[in-house]
C-alpha angles and dihedrals in degrees: 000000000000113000128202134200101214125176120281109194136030138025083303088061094046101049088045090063097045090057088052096053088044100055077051101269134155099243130178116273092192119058079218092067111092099171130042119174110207087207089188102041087046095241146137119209109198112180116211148160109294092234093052100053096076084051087048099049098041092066093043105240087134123027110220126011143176126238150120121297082232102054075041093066102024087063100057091206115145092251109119128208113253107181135347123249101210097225123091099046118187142171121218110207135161112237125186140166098295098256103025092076136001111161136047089251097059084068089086110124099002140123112249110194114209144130093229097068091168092048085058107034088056098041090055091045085056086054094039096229113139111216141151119261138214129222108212133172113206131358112358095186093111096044098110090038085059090043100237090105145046103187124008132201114218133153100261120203109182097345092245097116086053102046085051082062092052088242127126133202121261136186127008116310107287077225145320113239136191135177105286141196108245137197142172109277094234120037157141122268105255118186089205092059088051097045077049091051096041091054091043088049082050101057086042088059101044098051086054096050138055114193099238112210122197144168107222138181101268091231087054093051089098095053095036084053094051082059101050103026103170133216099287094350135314128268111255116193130169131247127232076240096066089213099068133047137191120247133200132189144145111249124197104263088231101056088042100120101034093057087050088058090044084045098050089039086052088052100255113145136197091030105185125190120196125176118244112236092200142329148184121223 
């Protein structure tokens, strides 16, 4: 049976669960429940803390998990990220008082505040600056105001809760994390954690892409198609009317609206966009 570590608290945790459904698991219907056995798809659901999964799955006491590329790296286990989920987005960035620091380098000899120490540890050793570093639970933004900080890491959003602060963002993003697929880095090969993988990649795709249908004058069917290629190619079909045919193709969800001005411009006409549920490609 495989069994997989998943979220169990926050908007991580919920999205976590929708993508499992989704992908046509057995999930948990309670936040009480910690454990959920999908007798028929041959799978264990342990809900955990979203810091602990990565810990879980690297020794291998469960064999696939969920959780943020961050927690990911910051917790140096020998789990290994296998696909990302495309939920949970979040940008890891060093913020300090304007004029006190404003590079990565000026960091030297000085105290970071954060709650992903091996994030940090590791991002200043790229850099080869050599700085103290501040274990924090929870938020870190007042942690210069308190004085046991002069420059904190923390994930940033908009920036407002900084700025509140009176700090400003400084130096590339130390990374951009998402929620992630994990496994252990060496394993076996297990044909249950790839049927797990294929239906994720599924949802994933299907929540990036609309299946755009159109009528469109058969002479134009060659330049209508340059404008929706497919994945592989579009489906052509004909009309009653032979001077027109009928195409179909999936579209990127982000460009939808965009493709159906080029279409109609073009002088396709009836465009249709319906979402896609799941796939397999």
């Amino acid at each position: 049976m495989l069994r997989i570590a998943v979220p169990n608290k926050g908007s991580l945790s919920e999205s976590a669960v929708e993508m499992l459904r989704e992908s046509g698991y057995k999930v948990r219907r309670d936040s009480k429940e910690l454990i959920v056995t999908d007798v028929d798809n041959d799978v264990e659901f342990f809900y955990l803390r979203p810091r602990d999964i990565a810990i879980y799955v690297g020794s291998g006491t469960v064999d696939a998990g969920v959780t943020g590329r961050d927690l990911l790296l910051d917790s140096g286990s020998r789990a290994a990220e296998v696909m990302p989920l495309g939920f949970g987005g979040s940008t890891f960035r060093y913020a300090a008082r304007p004029g006190e620091v404003a590079s990565v380098p000026d960091i030297e000899g000085k105290r970071v505040a954060t709650s992903y120490p091996g994030l940090v540890e590791k991002d200043l050793a790229d850099h080869g600056v050599s700085a103290s570093v501040v274990r924090l639970d929870g938020a870190v933004e007042t942690a210069i105001t308190l004085g046991v900080a002069d420059v904190i890491a923390d994930v940033v959003e908009t920036g407002a809760t900084l700025r509140s602060q009176g700090l400003a963002i400084f130096g590339d993003p130390i990374l951009r994390s998402e929620a992630v697929l994990i496994r252990r880095d060496q394993h076996d090969d297990d044909g249950a954690f790839e049927v797990l993988r294929r239906r994720l990649l599924g949802v994933v795709t299907a929540r990036s892409y609309v299946m755009m249908d159109y009528d469109v004058p058969a002479d134009l069917v060659e330049r209508a198609c340059a404008i929706t290629p497919g994945l592989e190619s579009p489906t052509v079909s004909p009309l009653q009317d032979d001077s027109w045919c009928a195409v179909r193709s999936m579209v990127p969800r982000r460009t939808t609206n965009r493709v159906m001005d080029e279409l109609y411009d073009l002088g396709a006409r009836a465009i249709l966009v319906t979402d896609i549920a799941a796939c397999r490609l």
